[in-house]
N, C-alpha and C positions, 0 to 999 in steps of 0.2 A: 595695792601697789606692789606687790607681793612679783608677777611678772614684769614689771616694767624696764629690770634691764633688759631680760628677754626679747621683749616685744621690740622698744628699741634700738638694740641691736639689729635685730633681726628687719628693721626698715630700713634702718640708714643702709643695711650691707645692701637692701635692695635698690634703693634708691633710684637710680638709671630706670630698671623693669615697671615701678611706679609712672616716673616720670613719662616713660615710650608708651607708658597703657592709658594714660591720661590725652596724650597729642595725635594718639590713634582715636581717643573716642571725638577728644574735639573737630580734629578735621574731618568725621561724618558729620556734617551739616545735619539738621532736623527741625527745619520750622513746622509746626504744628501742622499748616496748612498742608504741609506739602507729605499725600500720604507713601509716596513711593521711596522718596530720601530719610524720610521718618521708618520706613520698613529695612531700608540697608541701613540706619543707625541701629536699628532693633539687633538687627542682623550679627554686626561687627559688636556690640553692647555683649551677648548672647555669646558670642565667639571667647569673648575676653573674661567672660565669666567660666568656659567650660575651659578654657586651657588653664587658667588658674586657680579654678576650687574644683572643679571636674566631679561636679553635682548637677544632677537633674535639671532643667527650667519648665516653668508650665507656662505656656503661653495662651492666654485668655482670651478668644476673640470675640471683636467686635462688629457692631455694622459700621462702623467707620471705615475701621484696618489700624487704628490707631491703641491696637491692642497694648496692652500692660502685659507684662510676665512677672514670676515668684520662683523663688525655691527656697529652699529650708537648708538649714545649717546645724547639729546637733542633739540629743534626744532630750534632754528635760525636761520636769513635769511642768514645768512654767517658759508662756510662752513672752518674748520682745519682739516686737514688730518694727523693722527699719524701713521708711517709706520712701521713695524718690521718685523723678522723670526724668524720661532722655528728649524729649520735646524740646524746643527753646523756642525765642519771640524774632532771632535773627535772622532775613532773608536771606536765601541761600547767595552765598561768594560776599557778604557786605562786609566780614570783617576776617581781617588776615592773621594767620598766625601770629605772635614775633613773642619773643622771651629777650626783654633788656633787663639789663640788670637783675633787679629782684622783683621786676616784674612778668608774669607769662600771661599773655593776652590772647583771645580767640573766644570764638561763637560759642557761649553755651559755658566757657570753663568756670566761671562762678555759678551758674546757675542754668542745671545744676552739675552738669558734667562730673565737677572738681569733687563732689559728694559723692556721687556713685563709685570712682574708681575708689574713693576712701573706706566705704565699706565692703568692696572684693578685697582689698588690702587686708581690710582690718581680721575678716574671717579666715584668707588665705595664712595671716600672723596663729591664729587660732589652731588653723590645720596643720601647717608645717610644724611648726613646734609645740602640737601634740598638746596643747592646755586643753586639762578637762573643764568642760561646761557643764554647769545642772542649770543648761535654759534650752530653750531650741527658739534661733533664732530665722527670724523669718521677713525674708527682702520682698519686698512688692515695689514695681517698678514700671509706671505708667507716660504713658505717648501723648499725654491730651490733657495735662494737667496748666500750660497755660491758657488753655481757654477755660476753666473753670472745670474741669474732669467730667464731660458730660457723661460720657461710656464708662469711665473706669471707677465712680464712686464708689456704687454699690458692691462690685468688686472688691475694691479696697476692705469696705468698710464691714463685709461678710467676712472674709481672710482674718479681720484684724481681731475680731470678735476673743476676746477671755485675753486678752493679751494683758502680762502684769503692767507693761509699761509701752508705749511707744518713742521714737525717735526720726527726727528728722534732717537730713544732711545737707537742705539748703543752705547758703551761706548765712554764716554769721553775720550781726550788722557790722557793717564798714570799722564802727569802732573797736571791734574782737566781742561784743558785747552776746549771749546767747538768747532767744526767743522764747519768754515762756506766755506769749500772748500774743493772736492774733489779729484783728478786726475781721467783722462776715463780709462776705464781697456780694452785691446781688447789682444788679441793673433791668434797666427799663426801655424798652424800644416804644414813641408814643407817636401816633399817626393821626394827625387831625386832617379833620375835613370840611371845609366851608364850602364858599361856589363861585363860582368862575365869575367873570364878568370884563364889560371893557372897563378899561380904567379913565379913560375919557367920559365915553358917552351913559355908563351905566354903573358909575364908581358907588352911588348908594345902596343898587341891587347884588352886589357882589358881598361876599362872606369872606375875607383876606384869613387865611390859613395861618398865612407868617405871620399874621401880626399878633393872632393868638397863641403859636408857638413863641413870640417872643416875647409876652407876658407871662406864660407857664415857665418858661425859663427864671427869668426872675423869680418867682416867686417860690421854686423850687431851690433854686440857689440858697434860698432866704433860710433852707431848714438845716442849712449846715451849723452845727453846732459843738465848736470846736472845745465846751468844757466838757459835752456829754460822748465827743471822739463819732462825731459823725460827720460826716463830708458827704457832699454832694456835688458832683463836675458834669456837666454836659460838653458830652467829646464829640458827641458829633453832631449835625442836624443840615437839612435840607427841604427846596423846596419851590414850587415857582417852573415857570417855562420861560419868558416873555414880560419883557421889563410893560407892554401899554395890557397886560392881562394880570387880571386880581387871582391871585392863588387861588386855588378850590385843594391843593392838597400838599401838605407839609410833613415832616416825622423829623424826629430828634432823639438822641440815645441819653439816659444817664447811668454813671458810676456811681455806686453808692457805695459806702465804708462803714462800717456800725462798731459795737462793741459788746450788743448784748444783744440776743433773742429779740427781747420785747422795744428796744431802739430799731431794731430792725424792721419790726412789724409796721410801729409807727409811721415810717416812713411810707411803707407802700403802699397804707391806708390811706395817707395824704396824698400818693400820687394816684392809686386809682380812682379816689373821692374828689377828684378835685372839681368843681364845677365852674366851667366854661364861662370866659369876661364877655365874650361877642354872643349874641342871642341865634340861632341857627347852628351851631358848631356841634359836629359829633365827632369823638374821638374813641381811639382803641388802644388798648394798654397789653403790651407782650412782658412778661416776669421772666426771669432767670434770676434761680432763688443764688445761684454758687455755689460759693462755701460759707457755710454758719461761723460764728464765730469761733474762734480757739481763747473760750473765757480764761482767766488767768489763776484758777484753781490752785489747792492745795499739793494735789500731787504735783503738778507743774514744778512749783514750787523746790520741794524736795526733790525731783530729780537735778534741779538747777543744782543745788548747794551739797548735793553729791560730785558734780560736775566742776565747780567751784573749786574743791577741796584740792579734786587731782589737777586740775589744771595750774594750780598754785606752784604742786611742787613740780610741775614740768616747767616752772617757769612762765606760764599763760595767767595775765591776769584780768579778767573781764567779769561784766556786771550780767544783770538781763534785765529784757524791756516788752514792752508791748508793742506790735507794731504794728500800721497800716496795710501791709500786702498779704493775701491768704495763698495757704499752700493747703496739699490733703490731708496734712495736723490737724488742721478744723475740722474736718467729716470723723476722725476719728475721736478727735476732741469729744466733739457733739457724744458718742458712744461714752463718755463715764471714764475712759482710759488715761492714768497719767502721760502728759507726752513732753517732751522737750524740744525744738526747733532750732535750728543756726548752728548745728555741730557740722557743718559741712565748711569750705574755707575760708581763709580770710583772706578781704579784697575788696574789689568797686565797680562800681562801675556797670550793676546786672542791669541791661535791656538797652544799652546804650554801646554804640561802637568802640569805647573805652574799655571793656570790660578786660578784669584782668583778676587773677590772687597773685599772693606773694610769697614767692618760690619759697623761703625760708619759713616762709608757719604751717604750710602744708604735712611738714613730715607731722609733725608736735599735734597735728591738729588729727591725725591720725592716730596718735599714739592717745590722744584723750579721748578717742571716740572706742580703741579697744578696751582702754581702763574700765570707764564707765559700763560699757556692756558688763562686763566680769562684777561689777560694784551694785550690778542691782538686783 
């Protein structure tokens, strides 16, 4: 604690430049999908990073275009790795700026916008006032991380390699509470195939598709198991032409949420073992493994209650939890590295047209994301 009037000081006087570099990143829209508004967020991202730490970026491309960039911060022999995306899930123009009260609302500013400007911030506090570091800190900052980071895993997870500790600047949960446990994310796209037929004249000779997707449904629902933190949702499914015609072909997606490795496995032994209720029926199973879980280890742990300590005497008082949505904490996770998640703002509302932090915890949430780095 040793810096902390430094530090700040040195934010609240900035405050305003904070705030302007934050409502610049927001209003670049950047839904995943969309890779050319995704390349001008990259763009203006990149821009805000060289005007204010005025360090190298390395940008890593991809076959998508939904490239990740890095740079490095510092020379010591031990490395911390800060992870984020400037991706978000919100269609371009759905949600409008506006800042009421102690609220600032816009696409992407919890998650994760409001994180990223937090750690230019935190390094820019580093550089300007000249605090020596024995770590070299190093940002990776990926375009494709709401769709489960197809492109940028292994990226990630090669950069992140020897690192003492990592960190994540997704939002905190809603209640100020920090993240030291994920769930693995994987899904399933399934495509059954029966056979046509009329539904009048030849309703015995036909194989109905739906009606075996809607038994798999069930019965897949059935593995949710909410003491062992597994869940299973089917979001989407379709199927059919022609209400007097018997399906001959259907598909259905699921979300799965796990906790562990081997809960994970289980699962998608059950769903690709599964053996068909109608006699004729052939089906195909598409995997997307995600992200593995972020178990809730030891190191975890201890970076929390490092984190705990300073946030106490800034006056922040919050717990940590484990939670159901995965971030690229899990891929790195999976590697042996301690890592901590939710040092990024506090607020509500991610993936939803409400989405908002609160102006007043932002600075504080800055100032414990530079403590912390210096504390490990």
């Amino acid at each position: 604690m040793s810096y902390y009037k430094k530090i700040n000081e040195f934010l609240e006087e900035n405050k305003e430049n904070i705030f302007s570099d934050l409502k610049k990143l927001v209003m670049a829209e950047a839904t995943t999908s969309n890779i050319i508004e995704l390349k001008n967020t990259r763009e203006i991202l990149k821009g805000i990073i060289t005007e204010r730490l005025g360090l190298e970026i390395k940008e890593h491309p991809t076959e998508s275009g939904r490239n990740p960039i890095s740079f490095q911060y510092g020379n010591g022999p031990e490395k911390v790795t800060i992870v984020g995306h400037y991706d978000t899930v919100c269609p371009i123009g759905s949600i409008p700026i506006k800042i009421v009260d102690n609220k600032f609302g816009g696409p992407g500013v919890l998650d994760m916008k409001g994180g990223l400007i937090q750690t230019i911030w935190t390094i820019k506090g580093y550089k300007d006032l000249e605090i020596p570091l024995n770590k070299n800190i190093q940002v990776i900052i990926n375009g494709d991380e709401e769709i489960g980071s197809p492109d940028s895993s292994k990226i990630i997870c090669d950069l992140a390699k020897g690192s003492k500790a990592a960190l994540v600047c997704e939002p905190c949960v809603s209640n100020g509470n920090l993240k030291t446990g994920r769930k693995g994310v994987q899904s399933f796209i399934i495509t059954i195939h029966g056979k046509s037929g009329h539904a009048g004249n030849n309703h015995k000779d036909g194989i109905n598709a739906i009606e075996e997707m809607a038994r798999e449904i069930q019965a897949f629902h059935e593995l949710t198991n909410y003491q062992e933190g597994t869940t299973i949702s089917v979001g989407s499914c379709q199927g059919g032409t022609k209400l007097n015609v018997i399906p001959e072909l259907a598909t259905f997606g699921i979300d799965c949420r796990y906790t562990t490795v081997e809960s994970g496995q289980k699962i998608a032994k059950a769903i690709f073992d599964y053996v068909p209720t109608l006699e004729g029926i052939k089906r195909e199973v598409k995997h997307n493994l995600g992200f593995p879980p972020m178990e809730q280890k030891e190191g975890n742990i201890k970076l929390y209650e490092k984190a705990k300590v300073i946030g106490e005497k800034l006056g922040l008082f919050f717990s940590h939890e484990f939670v159901g949505g995965g971030s690229d904490g899990n891929n790195i996770s999976h590697l042996g590295i301690p890592i901590l998640d939710g040092l990024g703002p506090h607020g509500d509302g991610a993936h939803t047209p409400d989405e908002f932090i609160y102006v007043d915890q932002y600075i504080p949430r800055i100032l414990l994301l530079s403590l912390l780095i210096l504390d490990i």
